[in-house]
Every structure is written in C-alpha cells, then in structure tokens.
Backbone and ligand atoms as CSV (ligand in chain L), in Angstrom:
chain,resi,resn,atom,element,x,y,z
A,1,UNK,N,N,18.593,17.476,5.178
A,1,UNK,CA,C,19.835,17.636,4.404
A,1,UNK,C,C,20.893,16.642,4.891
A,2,UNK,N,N,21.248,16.837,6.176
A,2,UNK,CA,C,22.427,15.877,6.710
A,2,UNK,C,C,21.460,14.483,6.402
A,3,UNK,N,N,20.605,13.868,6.869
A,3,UNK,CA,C,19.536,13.020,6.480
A,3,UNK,C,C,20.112,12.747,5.083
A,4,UNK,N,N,20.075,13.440,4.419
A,4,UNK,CA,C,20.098,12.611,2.757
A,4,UNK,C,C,21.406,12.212,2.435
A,5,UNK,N,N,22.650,13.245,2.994
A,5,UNK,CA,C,24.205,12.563,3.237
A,5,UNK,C,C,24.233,11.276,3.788
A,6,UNK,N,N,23.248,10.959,4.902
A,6,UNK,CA,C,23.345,9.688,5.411
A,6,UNK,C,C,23.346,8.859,4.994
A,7,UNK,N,N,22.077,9.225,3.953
A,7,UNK,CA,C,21.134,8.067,2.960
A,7,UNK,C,C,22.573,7.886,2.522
A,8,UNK,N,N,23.031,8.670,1.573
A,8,UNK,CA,C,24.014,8.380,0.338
A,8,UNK,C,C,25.397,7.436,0.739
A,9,UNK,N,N,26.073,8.203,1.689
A,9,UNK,CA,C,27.130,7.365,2.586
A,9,UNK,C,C,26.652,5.548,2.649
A,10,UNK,N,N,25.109,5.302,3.903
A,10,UNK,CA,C,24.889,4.039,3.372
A,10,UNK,C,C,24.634,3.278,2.721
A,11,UNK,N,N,24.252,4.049,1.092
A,11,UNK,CA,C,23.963,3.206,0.369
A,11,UNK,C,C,25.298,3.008,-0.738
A,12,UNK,N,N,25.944,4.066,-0.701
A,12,UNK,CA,C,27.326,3.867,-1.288
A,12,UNK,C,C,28.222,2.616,-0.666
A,13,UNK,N,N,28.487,2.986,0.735
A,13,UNK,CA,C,28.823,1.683,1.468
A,13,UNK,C,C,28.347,0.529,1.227
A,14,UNK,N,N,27.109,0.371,1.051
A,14,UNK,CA,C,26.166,-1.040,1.088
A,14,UNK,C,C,26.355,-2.049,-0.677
A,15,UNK,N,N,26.630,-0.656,-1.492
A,15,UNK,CA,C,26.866,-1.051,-2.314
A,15,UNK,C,C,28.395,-1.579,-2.849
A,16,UNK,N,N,29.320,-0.671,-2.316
A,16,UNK,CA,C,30.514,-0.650,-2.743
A,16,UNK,C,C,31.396,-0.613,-0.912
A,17,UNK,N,N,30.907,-2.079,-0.919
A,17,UNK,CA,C,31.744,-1.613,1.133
A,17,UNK,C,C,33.301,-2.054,0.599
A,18,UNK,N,N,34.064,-1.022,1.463
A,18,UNK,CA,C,35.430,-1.113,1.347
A,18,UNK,C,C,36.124,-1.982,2.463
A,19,UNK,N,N,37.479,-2.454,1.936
A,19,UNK,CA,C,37.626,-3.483,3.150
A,19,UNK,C,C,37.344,-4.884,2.977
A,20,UNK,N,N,36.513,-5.516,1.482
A,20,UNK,CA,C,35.947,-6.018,1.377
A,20,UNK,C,C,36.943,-7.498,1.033
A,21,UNK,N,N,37.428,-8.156,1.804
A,21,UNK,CA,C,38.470,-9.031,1.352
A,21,UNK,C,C,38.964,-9.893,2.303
A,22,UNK,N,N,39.744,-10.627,1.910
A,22,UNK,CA,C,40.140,-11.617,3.026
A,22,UNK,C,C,41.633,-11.347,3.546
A,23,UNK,N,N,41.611,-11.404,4.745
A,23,UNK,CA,C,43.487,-11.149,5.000
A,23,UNK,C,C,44.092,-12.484,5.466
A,24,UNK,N,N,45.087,-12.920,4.330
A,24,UNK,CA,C,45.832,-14.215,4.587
A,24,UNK,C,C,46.531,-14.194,5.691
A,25,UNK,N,N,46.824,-14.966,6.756
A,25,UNK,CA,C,46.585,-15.407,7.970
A,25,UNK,C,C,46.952,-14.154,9.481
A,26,UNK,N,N,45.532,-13.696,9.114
A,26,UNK,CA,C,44.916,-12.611,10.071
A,26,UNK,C,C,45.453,-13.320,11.082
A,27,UNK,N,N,45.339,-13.048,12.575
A,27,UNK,CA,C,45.523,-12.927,13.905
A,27,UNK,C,C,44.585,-13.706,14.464
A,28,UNK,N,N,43.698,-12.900,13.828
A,28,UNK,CA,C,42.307,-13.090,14.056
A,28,UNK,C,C,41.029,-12.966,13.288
A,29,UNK,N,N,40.080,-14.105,13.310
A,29,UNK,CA,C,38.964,-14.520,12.291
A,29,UNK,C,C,37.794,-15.005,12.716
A,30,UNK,N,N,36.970,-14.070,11.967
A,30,UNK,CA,C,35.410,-14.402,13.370
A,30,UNK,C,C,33.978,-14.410,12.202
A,31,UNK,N,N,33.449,-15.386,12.432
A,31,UNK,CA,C,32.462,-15.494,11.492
A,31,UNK,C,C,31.189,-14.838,12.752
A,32,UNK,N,N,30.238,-13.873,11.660
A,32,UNK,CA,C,29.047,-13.252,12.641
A,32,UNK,C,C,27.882,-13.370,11.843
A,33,UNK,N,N,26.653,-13.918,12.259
A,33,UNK,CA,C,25.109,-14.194,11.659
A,33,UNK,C,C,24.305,-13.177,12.277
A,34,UNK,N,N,23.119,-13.290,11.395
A,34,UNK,CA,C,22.386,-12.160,12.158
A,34,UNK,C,C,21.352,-13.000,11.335
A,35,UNK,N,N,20.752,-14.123,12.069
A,35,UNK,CA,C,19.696,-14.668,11.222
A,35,UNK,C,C,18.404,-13.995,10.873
A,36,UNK,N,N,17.860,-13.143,11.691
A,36,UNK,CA,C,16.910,-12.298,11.469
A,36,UNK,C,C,16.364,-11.514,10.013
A,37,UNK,N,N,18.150,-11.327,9.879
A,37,UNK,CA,C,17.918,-10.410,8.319
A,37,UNK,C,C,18.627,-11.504,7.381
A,38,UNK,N,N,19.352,-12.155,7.698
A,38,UNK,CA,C,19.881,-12.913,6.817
A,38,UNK,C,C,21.735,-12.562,6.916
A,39,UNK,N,N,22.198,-11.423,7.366
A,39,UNK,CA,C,23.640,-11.216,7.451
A,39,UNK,C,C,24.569,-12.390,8.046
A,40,UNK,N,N,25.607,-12.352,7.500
A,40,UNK,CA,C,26.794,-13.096,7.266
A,40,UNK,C,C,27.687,-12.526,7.479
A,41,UNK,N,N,28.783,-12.837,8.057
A,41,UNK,CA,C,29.934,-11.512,7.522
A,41,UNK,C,C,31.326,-12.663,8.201
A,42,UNK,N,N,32.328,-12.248,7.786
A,42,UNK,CA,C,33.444,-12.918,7.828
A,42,UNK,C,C,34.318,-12.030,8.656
A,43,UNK,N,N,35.077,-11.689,9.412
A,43,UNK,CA,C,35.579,-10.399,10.010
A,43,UNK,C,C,37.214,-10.797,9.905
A,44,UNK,N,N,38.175,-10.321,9.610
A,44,UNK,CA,C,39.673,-10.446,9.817
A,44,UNK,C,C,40.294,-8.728,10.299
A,45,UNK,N,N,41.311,-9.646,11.421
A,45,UNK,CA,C,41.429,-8.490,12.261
A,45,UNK,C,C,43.340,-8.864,12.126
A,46,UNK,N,N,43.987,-7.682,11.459
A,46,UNK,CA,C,45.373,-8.217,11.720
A,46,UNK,C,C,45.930,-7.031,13.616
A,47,UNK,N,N,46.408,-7.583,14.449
A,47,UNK,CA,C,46.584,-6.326,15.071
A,47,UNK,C,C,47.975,-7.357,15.728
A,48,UNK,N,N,48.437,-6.385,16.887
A,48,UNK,CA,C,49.494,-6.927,17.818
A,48,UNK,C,C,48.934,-6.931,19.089
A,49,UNK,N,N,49.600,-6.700,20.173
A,49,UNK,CA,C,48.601,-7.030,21.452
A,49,UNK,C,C,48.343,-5.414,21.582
A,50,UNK,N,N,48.532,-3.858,20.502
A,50,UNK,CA,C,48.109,-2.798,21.029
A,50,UNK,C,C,47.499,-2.107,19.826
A,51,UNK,N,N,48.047,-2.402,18.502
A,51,UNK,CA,C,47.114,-1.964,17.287
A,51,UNK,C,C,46.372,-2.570,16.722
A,52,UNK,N,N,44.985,-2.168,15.752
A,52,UNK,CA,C,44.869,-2.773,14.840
A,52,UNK,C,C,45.609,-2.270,13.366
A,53,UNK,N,N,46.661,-3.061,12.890
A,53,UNK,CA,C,47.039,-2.340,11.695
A,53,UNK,C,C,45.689,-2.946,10.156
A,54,UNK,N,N,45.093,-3.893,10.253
A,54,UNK,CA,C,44.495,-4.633,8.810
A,54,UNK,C,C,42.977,-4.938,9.731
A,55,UNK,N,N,42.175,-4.460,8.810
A,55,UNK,CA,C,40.722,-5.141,8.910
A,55,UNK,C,C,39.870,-5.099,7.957
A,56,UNK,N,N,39.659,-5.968,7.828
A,56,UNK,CA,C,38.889,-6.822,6.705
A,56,UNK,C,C,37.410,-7.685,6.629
A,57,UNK,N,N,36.589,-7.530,5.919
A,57,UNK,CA,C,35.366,-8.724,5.958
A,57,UNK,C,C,35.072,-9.155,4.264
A,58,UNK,N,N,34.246,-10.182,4.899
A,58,UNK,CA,C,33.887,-11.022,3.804
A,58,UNK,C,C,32.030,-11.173,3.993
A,59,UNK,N,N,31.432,-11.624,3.012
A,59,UNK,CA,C,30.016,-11.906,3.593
A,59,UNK,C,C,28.779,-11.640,2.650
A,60,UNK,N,N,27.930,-11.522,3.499
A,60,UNK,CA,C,27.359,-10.870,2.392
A,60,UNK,C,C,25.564,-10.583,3.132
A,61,UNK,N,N,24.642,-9.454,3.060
A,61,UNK,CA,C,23.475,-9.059,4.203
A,61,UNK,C,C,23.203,-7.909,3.484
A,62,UNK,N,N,22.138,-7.170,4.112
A,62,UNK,CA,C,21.369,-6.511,3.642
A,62,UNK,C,C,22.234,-4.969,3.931
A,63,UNK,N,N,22.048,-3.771,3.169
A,63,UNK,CA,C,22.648,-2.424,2.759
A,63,UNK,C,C,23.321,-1.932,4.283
A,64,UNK,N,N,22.544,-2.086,5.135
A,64,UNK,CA,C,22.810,-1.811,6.796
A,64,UNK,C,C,24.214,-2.767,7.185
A,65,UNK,N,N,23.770,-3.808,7.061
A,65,UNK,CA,C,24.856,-4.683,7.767
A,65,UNK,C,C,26.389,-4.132,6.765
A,66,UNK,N,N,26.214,-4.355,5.693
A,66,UNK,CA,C,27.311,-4.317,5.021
A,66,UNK,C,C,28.151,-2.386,5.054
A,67,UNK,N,N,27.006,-1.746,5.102
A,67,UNK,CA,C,27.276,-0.403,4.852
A,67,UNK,C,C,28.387,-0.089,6.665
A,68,UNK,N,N,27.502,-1.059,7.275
A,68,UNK,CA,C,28.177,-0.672,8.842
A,68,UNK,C,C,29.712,-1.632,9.224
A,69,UNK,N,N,29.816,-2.899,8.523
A,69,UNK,CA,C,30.539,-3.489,8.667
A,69,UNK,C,C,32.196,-2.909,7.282
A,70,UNK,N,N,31.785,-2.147,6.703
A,70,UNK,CA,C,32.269,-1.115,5.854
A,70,UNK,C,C,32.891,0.027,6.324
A,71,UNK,N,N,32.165,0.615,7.240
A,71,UNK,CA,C,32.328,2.018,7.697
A,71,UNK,C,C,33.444,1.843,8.862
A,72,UNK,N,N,33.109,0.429,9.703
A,72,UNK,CA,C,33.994,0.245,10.626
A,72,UNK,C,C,35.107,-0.496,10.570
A,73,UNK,N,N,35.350,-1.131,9.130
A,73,UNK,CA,C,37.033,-1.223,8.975
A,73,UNK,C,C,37.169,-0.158,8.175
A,74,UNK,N,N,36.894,1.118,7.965
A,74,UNK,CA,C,37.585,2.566,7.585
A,74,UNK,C,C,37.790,3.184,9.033
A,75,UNK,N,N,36.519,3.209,10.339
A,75,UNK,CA,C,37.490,4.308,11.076
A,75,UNK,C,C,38.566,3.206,11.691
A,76,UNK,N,N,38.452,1.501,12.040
A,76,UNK,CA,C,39.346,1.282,13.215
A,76,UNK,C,C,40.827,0.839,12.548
A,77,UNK,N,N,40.948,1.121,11.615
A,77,UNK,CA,C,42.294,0.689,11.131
A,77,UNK,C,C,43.195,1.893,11.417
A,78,UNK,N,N,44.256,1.123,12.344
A,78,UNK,CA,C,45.314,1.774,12.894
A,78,UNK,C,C,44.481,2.260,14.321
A,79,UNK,N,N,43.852,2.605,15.112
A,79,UNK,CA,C,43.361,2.257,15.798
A,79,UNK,C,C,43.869,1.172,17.194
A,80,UNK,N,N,44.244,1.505,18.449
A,80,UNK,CA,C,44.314,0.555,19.222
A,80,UNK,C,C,43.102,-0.129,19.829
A,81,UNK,N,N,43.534,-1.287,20.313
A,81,UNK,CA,C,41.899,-2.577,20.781
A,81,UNK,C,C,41.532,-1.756,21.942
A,82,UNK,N,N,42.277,-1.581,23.001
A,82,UNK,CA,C,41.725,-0.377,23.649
A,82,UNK,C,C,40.160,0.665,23.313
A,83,UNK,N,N,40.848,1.208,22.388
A,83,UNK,CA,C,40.065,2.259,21.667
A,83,UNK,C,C,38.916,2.076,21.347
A,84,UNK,N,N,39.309,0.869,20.092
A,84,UNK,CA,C,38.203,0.365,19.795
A,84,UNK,C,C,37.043,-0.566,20.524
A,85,UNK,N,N,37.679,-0.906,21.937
A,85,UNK,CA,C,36.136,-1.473,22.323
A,85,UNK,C,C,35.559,-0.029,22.924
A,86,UNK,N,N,36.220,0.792,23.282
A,86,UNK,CA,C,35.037,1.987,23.748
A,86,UNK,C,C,34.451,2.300,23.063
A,87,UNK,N,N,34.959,2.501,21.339
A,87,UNK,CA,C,34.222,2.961,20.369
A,87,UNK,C,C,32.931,2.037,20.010
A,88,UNK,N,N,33.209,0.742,20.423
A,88,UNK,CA,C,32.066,-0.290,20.023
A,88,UNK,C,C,31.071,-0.160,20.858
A,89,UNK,N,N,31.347,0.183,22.467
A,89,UNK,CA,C,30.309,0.440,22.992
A,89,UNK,C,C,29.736,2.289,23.173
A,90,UNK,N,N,30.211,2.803,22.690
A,90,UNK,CA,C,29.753,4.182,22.344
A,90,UNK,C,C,28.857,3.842,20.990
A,91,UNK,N,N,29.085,3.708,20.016
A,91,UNK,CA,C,28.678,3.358,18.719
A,91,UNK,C,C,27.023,2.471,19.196
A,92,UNK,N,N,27.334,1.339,19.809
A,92,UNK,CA,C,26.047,0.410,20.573
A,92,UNK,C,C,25.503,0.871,21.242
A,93,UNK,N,N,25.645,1.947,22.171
A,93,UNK,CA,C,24.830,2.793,23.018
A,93,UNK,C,C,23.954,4.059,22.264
A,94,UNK,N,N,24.575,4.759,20.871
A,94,UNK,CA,C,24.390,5.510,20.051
A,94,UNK,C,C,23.088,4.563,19.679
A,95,UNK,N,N,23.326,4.053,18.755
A,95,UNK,CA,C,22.270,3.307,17.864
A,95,UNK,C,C,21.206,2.528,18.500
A,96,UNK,N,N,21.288,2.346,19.872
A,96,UNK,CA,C,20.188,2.253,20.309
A,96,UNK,C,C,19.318,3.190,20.866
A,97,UNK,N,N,20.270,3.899,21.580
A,97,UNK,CA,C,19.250,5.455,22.163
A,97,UNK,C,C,19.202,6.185,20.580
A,98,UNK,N,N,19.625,6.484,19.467
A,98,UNK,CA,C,19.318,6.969,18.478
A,98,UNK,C,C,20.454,8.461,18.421
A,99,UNK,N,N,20.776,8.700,19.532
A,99,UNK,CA,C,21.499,9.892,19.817
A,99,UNK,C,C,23.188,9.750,20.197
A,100,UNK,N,N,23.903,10.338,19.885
A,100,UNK,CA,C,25.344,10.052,19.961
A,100,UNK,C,C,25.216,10.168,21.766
A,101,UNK,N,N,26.364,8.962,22.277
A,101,UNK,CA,C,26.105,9.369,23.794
A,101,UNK,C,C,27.696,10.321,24.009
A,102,UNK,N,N,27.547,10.729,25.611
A,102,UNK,CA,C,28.221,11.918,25.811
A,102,UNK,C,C,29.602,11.334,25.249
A,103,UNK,N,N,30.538,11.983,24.911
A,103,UNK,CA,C,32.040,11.819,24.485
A,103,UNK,C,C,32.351,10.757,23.361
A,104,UNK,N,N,30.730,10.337,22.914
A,104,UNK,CA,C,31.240,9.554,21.735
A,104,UNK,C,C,32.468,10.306,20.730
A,105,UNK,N,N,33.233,9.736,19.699
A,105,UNK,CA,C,33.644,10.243,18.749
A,105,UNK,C,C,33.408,9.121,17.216
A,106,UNK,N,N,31.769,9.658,16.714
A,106,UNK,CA,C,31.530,8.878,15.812
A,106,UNK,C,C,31.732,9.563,14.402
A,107,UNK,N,N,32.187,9.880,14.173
A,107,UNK,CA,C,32.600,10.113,12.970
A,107,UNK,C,C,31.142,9.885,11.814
A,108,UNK,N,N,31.906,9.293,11.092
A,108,UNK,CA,C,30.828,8.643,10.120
A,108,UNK,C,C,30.125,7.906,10.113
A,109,UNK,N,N,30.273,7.504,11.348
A,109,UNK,CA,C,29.578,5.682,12.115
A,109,UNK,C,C,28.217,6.981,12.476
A,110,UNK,N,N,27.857,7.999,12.485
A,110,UNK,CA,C,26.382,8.693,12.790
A,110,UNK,C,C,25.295,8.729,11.568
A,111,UNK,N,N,25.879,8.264,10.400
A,111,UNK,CA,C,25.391,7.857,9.612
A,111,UNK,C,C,24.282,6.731,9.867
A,112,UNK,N,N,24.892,5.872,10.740
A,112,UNK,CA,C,23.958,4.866,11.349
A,112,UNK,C,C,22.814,4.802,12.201
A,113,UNK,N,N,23.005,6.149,12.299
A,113,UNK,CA,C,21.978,6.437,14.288
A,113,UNK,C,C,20.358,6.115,14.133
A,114,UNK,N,N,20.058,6.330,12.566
A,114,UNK,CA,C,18.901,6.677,12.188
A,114,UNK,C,C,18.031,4.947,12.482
A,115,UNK,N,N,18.672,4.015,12.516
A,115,UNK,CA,C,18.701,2.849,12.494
A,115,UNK,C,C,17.485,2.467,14.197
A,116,UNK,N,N,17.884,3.178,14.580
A,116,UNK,CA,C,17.576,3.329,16.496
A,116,UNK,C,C,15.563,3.294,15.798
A,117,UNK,N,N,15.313,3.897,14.924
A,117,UNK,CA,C,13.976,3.421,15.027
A,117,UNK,C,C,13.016,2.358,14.541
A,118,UNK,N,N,13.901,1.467,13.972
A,118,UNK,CA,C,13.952,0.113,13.499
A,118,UNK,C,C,14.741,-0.783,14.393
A,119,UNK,N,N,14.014,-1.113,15.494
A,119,UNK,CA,C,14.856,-2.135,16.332
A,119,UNK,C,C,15.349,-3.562,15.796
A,120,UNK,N,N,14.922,-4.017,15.101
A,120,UNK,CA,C,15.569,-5.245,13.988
A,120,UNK,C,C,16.842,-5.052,13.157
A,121,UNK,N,N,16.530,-3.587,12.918
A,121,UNK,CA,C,17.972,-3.207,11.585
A,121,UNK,C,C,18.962,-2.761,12.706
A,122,UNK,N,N,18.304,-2.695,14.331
A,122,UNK,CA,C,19.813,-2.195,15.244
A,122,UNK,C,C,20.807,-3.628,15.129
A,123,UNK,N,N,19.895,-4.586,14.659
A,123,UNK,CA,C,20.700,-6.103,14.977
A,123,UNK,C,C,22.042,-5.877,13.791
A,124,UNK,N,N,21.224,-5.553,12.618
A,124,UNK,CA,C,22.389,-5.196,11.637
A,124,UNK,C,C,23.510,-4.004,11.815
A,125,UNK,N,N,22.830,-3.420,12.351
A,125,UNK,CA,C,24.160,-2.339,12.411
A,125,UNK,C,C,25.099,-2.745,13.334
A,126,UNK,N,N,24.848,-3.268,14.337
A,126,UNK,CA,C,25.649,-3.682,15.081
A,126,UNK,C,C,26.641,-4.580,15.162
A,127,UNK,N,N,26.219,-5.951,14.372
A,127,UNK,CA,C,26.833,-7.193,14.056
A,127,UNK,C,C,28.103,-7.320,13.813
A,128,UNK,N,N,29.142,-5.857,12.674
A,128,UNK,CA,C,29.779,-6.462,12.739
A,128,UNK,C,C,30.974,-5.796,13.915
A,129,UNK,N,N,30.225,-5.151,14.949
A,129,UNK,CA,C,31.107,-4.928,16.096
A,129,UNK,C,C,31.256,-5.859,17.173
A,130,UNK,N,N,29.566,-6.988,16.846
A,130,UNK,CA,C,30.017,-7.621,18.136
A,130,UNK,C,C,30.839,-8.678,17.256
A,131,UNK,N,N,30.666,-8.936,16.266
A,131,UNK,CA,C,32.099,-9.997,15.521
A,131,UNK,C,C,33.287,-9.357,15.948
A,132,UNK,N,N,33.363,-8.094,15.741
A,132,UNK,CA,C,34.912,-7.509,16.324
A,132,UNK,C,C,35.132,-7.925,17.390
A,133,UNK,N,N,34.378,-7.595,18.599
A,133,UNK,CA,C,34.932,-7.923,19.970
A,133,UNK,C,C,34.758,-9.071,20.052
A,134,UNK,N,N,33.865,-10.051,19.180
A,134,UNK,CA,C,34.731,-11.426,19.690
A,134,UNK,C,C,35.859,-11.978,19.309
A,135,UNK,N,N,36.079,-11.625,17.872
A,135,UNK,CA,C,37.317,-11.911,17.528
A,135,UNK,C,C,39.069,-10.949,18.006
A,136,UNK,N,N,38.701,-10.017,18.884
A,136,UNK,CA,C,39.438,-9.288,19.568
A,136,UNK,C,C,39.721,-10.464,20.889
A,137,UNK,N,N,38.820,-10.787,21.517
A,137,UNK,CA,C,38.627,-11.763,22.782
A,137,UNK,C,C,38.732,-12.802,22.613
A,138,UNK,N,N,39.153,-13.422,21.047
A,138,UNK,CA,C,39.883,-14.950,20.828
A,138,UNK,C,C,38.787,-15.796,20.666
A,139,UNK,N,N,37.701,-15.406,21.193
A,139,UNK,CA,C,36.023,-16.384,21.081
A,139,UNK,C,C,36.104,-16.664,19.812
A,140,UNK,N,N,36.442,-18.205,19.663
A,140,UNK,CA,C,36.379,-18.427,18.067
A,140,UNK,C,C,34.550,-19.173,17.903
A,141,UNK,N,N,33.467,-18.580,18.449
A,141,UNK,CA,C,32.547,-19.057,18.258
A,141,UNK,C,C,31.963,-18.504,17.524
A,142,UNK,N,N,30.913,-18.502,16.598
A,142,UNK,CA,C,30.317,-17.932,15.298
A,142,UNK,C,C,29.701,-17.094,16.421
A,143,UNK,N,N,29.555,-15.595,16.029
A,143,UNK,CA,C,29.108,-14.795,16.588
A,143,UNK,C,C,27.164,-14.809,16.101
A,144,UNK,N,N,26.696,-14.789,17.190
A,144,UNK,CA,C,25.058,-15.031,16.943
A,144,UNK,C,C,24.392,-13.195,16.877
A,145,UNK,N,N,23.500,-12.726,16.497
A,145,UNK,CA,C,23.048,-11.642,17.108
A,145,UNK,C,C,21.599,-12.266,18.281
A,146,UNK,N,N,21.194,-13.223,18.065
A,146,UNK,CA,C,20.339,-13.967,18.512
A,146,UNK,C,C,20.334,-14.756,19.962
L,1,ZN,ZN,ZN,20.455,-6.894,7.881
C-alpha cells in the first residue's frame, strides 16, 4: 500500500517535477551529470550565508533523477545550508542502506528508499544533492556522479 503511494508520488514528480525553472541570477549554479543513466540537471540555489529562500533546476534524466531532484527543491526551500547538508547526508545514507537512518527527518524524500536495491538508480537519486552541496561549497565544477 505505502509501496504504491511511492510509486505514484515518483512518477507524478518524474512527470510533472516542480521547481522546474531557472532563477535569474541565483547565488548559486551547478550543473550535475550522471552519465550512467543519462541525467543532466541544472541546479539554482538562491540563499544568504544562513537560508535557502529559491531552488530551482533545469535538465532533463530518467523518472528517478527528476522525481528526486523535484522532491528536494519542495522540502529545502526555506530551509537553512546547515540543515540541509545533514539532510543530504541522512537522505544518502537512507538510500543506500535502503532504511531511514536514526534521526533522519525524510519526509517525502522516503519515497526514494526503494531505490537502495538498484545500485545504479542510487546514482540517480542522489545527483541532485550532490549538485546541491557543490553548489552550496562554491565548486563551480560540473558535478560528476562518476
Ligand atoms: Zn537516471
């Protein structure tokens, strides 16, 4: 049952990801590949040195990448960078062990967990967090999953 909410959430996302746009002159702007599957994604991050108020992508990858790079400019907006790198590595620790780890708070990002038994599609789910933290960390280098 929760299983088929999942389904629906990512394929709604994958189809219709929100967020989906460009923010004229973001802070911050981070292009992320995931050559494996083919993902792309464009990431814009508006924040100050303690919120994120605007986040945004562009791109374009398979139902996973997009459904996850979707889901995570809905929870981190408004959100401090703080926050959000714990959440990135709670979320990355989740989806690889398959199981939320202790004190995660994943919300809708558990939608994703199921991913943990397809070690290739963990590359997608993940991608566009490690684009976040690089473009949080100023690394203006195309983010690789590779
Ligand atoms: Zn993919």
């Amino acid at each position: 049952m929760l299983q088929d909410l999942y389904q629906e959430l990512i394929v709604d996302h994958g189809k219709n990801p929100r967020n989906f746009r460009p923010i004229e002159h973001a802070r911050s702007c981070q292009h992320g590949n995931n050559p494996l599957c083919g993902d792309r994604i464009i990431l814009y991050v508006q924040h100050d040195d303690v919120i994120i108020s605007d986040i945004a992508f562009q791109g374009e990858g398979c139902a996973i990448c997009m459904s996850s790079a979707s889901l995570m400019t809905q929870v981190l907006k408004g959100k401090s960078l703080s926050d959000s790198k714990v959440l990135f590595q709670h979320f990355h620790d989740s989806v690889v062990s398959g199981v939320a780890v202790d004190g995660a708070k994943l919300g809708k990002l558990e939608a994703l967990l199921g991913v943990s038994q397809y070690p290739t599609r963990v590359k997608c789910a993940t991608l566009a967090w490690h684009t976040l933290v690089a473009a949080l960390d100023g690394n203006n280098e195309v983010v690789c999953t590779e």
